[in-house]
C-alpha positions as CSV (number, residue, x, y, z in Angstrom):
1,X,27.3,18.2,1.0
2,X,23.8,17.3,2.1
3,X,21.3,19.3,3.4
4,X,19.0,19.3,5.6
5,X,16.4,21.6,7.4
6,X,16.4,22.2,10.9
7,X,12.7,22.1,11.5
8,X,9.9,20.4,13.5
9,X,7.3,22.6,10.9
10,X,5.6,19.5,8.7
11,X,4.0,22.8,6.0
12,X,7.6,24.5,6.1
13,X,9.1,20.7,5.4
14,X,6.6,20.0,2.8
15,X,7.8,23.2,0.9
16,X,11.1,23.0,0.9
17,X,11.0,19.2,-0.2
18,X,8.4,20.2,-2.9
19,X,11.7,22.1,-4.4
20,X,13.8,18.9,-4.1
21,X,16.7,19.8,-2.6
22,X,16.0,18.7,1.0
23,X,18.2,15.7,1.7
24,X,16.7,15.2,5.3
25,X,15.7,16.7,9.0
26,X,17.0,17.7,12.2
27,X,14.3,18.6,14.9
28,X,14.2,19.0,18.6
29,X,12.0,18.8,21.1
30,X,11.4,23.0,21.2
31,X,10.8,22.7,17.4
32,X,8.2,20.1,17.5
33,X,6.6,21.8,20.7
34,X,6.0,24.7,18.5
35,X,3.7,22.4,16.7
36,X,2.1,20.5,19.1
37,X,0.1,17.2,18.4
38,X,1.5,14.1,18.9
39,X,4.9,14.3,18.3
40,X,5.5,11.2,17.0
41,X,2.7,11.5,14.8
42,X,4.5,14.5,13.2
43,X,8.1,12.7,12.9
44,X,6.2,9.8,10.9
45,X,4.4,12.6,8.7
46,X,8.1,14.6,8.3
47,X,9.6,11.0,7.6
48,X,7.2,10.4,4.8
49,X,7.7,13.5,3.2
50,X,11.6,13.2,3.1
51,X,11.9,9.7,2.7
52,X,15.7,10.7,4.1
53,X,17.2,10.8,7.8
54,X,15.0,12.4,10.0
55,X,16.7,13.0,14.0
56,X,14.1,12.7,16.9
57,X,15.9,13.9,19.6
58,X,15.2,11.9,23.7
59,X,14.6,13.9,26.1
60,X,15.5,11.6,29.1
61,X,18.4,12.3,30.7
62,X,19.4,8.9,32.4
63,X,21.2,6.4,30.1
64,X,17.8,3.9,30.7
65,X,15.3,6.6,29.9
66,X,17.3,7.7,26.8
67,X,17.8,3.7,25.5
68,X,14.2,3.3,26.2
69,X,13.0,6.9,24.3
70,X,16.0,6.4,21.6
71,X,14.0,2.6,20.6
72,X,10.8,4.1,20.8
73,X,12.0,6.9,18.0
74,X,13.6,4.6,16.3
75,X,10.5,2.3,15.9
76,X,8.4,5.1,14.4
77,X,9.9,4.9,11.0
78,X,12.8,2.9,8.9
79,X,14.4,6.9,8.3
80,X,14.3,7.7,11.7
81,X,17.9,8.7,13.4
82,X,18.1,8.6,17.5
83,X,19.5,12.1,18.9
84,X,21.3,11.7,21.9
85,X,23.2,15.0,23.9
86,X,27.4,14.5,24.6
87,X,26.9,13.4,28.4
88,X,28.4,10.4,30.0
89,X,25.1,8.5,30.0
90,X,24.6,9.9,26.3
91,X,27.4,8.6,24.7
92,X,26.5,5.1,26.7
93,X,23.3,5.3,25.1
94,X,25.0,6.2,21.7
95,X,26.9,2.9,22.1
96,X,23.8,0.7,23.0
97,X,21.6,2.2,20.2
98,X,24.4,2.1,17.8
99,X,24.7,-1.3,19.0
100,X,21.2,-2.3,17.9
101,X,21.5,-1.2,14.7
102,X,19.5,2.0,15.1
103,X,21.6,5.5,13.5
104,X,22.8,8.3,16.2
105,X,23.3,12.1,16.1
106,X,25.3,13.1,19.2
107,X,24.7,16.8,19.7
108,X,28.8,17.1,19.7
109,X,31.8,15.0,18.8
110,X,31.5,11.2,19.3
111,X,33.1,8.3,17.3
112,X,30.9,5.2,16.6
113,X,28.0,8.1,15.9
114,X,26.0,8.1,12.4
115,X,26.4,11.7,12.8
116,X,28.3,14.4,15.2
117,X,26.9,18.0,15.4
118,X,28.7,20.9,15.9
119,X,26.5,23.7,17.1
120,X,28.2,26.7,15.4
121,X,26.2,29.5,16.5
122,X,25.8,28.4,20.2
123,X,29.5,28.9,20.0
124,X,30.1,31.9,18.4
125,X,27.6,33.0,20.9
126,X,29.8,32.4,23.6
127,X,32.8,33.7,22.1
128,X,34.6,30.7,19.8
129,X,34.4,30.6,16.5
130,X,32.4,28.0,15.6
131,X,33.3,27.1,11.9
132,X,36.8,26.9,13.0
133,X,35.4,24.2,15.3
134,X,34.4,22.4,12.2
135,X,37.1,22.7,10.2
136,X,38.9,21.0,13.3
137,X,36.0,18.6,13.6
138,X,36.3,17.5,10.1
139,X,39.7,17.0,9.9
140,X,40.3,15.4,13.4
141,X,37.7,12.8,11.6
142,X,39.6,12.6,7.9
143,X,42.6,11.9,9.3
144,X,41.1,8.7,12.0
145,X,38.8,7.8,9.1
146,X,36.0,7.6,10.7
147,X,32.7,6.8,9.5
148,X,30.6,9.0,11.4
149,X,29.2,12.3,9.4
150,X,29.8,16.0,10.7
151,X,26.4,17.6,10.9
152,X,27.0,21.4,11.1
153,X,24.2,22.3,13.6
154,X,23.1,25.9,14.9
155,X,23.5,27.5,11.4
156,X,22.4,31.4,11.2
157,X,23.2,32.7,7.7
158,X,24.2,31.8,4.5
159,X,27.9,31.9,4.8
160,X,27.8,29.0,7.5
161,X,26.4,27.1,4.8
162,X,28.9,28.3,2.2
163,X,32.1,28.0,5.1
164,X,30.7,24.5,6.0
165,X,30.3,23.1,2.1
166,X,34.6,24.4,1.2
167,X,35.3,22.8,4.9
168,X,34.0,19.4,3.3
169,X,31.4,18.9,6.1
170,X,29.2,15.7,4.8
171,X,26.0,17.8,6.3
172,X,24.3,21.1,6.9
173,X,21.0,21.7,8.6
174,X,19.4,24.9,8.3
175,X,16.2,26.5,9.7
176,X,14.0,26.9,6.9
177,X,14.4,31.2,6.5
178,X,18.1,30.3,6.0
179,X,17.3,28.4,3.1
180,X,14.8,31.1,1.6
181,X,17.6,33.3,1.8
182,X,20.0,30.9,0.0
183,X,17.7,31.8,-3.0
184,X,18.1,35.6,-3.1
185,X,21.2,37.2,-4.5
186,X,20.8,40.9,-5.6
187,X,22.7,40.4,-8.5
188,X,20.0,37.6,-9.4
189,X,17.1,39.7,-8.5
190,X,18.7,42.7,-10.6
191,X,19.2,39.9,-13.7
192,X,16.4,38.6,-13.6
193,X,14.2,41.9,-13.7
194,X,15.8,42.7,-16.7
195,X,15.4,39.8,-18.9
196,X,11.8,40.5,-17.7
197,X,12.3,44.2,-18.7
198,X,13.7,43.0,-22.5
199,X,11.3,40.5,-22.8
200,X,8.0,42.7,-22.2
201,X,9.8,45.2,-24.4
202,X,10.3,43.0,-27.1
203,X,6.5,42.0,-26.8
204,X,5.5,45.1,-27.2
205,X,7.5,46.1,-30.3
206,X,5.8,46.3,-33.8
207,X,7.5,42.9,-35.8
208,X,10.2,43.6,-38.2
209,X,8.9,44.1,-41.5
210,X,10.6,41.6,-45.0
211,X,12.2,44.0,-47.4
């Protein structure tokens, strides 16, 4: 499973790719707000960082606005994937963009998408559960072998990452403090203080003398 980080944050980004274990982006329009500059100066900054897929989201509404914002995105950078919301005039855009040659992430289910994405916690937060979603998702898309990749969207913890990886979701995007807490396990932290425990003990201890 791949994964990505849900972020429009180009320092946050850089860190988490410094690790090597970021496979690409998701961002939307509130993320990159949070930024502010030119946006698509900051998608061309994220796709050189990544070098992966990188989804700029439109935020027309109208199937000509969207086609028109979808080319611009995709002309920013060779990694750059067109984000386009499950509305009639969204999934006519999907088809013209797809059309073109230029990838798609529809915001929900779609065939003839690059990627789909389930938003698991916006549905948990109105009472579904949103990994079973997936798991139907995914095998809805198994079984009509399609080539479009679930996306599992919206995550909030580490067990949607875990639940989404055993569903066989091709994709995860996290926000980046989901990923920071991917790395702490108390059994690790308990571990890992005491090989640092032996190790300064064994330091400090007077060398074994030859008989």
């Amino acid at each position: 499973m791949k994964l990505f980080v849900d972020s429009g944050s180009v320092k946050e980004i850089e860190a988490l790719a410094s690790i090597g274990i970021i496979d690409g982006v998701t961002t939307n329009p509130s993320l990159l707000a949070k930024e502010g500059g030119d946006r698509k100066q900051i998608l061309k900054k994220i796709c050189d960082i990544v070098k992966g897929p990188v989804s700029g989201e439109v935020v027309a509404t109208d199937y000509a606005g969207m086609v028109r914002e979808g080319r611009d995105i995709a002309g920013i950078d060779e990694h750059m994937v067109v984000k386009v919301p499950l509305t009639r005039d969204g999934v006519k855009a999907c088809k013209t963009l797809s059309s073109e040659g230029m990838r798609v992430n529809v915001t929900l289910i779609f065939s003839g998408a690059s990627y789909v994405s389930p938003f698991v916690g916006r549905l948990d937060d109105i009472g579904n559960n949103g990994m079973t979603i997936v798991q139907e998702i995914v095998d809805l898309f198994d079984n009509a072998e399609y080539p479009t990749e679930v996306l599992v969207a919206s995550v909030r913890n580490p067990i949607h990452v875990i639940e989404a990886a055993r569903m066989g979701a091709d994709v995860v995007t996290v926000p980046a403090a989901v990923i920071d807490s991917l790395f702490k396990h108390p059994l690790t932290d308990i571990g890992l203080a005491k090989f640092l425990a032996d190790w300064e003990k064994a330091q400090g201890a007077p060398a074994a003398t030859k008989a």
